[in-house]
C-alpha positions as CSV (number, residue, x, y, z in Angstrom):
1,X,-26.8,-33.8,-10.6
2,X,-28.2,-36.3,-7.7
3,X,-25.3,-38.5,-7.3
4,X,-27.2,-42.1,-6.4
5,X,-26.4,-45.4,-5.8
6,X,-26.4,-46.5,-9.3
7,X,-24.7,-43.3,-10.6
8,X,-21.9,-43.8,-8.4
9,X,-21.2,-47.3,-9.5
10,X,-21.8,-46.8,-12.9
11,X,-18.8,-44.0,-11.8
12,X,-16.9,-46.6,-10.4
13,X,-17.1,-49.0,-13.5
14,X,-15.8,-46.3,-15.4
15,X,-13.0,-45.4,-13.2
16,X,-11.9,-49.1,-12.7
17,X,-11.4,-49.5,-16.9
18,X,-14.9,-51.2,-17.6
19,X,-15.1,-48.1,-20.3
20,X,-17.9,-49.3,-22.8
21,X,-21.5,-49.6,-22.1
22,X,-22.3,-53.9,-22.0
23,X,-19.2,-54.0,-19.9
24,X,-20.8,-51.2,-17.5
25,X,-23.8,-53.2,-17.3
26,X,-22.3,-56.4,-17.1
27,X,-20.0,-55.4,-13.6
28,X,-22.9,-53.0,-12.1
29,X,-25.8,-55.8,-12.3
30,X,-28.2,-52.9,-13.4
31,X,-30.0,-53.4,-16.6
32,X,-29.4,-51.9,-19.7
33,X,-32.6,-49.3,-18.8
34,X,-30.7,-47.8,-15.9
35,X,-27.2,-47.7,-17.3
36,X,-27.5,-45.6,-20.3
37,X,-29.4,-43.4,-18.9
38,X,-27.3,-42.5,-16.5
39,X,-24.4,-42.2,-19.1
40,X,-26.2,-39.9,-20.8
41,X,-26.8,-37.3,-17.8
42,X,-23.5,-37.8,-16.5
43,X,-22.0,-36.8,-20.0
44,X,-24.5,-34.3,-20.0
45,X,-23.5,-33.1,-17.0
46,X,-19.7,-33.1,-18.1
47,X,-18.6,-35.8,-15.9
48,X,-18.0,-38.2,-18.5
49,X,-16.9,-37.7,-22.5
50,X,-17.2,-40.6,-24.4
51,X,-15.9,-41.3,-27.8
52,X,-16.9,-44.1,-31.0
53,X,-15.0,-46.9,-31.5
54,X,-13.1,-46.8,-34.8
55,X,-15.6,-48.7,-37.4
56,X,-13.0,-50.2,-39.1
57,X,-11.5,-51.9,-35.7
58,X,-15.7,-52.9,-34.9
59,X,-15.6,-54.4,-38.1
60,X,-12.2,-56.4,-37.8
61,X,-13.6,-58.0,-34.9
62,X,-17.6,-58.5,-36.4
63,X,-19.6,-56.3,-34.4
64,X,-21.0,-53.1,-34.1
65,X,-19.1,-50.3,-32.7
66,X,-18.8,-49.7,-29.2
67,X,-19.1,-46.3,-26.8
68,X,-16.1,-45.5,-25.3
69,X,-16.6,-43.7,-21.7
70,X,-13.9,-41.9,-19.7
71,X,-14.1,-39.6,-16.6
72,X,-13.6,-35.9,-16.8
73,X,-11.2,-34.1,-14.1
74,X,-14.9,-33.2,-12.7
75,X,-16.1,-36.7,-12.8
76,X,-13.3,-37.9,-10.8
77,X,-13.5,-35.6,-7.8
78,X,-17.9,-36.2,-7.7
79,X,-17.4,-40.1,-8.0
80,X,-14.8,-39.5,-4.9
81,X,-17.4,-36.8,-3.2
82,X,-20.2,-39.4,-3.9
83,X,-17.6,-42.7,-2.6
84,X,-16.7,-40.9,0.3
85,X,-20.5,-40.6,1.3
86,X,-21.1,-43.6,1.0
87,X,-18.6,-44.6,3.4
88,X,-19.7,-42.0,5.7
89,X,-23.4,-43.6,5.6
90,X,-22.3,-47.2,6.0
91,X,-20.2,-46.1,8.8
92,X,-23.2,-44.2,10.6
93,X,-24.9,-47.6,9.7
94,X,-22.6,-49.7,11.5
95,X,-22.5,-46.8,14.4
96,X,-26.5,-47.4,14.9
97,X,-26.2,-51.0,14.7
98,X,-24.0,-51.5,17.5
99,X,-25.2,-48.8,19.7
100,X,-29.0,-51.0,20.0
């Protein structure tokens, strides 16, 4: 899977507890259209599992139930893999920048 932008901070929601899907969209920015989506390949893909809210919990609280994501042992070390070229770009970035 093409780790991009969006993929790795959907990744990095995840990782940082935002674990249902609103919440994902909510701290990324992205729209409902690009999140999900990429929940779906990445549990595809078997760096996420997710898991249904207990109905009777949805219900105590009056809304539907909610999509529970975690990160697989795999998930972790792409979102690392995928954070750590990111830093390697921006640094390159910074390295260009400077040298005009």
């Amino acid at each position: 899977m093409r780790m991009t932008l969006a993929t790795t901070l959907v990744m990095q929601a995840i990782g940082a507890g935002h674990r249902h899907g609103f919440d994902i969209v909510e701290v990324t920015g992205y729209p409902t259209g690009t999140v999900y989506p990429a929940l779906r390949r990445l549990e595809r893909d078997g760096y996420l599992r997710s898991r249904w809210e207990a109905e009777r919990a949805a219900a105590r609280d009056g809304r539907p139930a909610r999509r529970y994501y975690e990160l697989t042992a795999s998930g972790v070390k792409a979102l690392e893999a995928a954070v750590d070229t990111l830093q390697q770009l921006d640094a390159a970035r910074l390295r260009v920048k400077h040298a005009r």
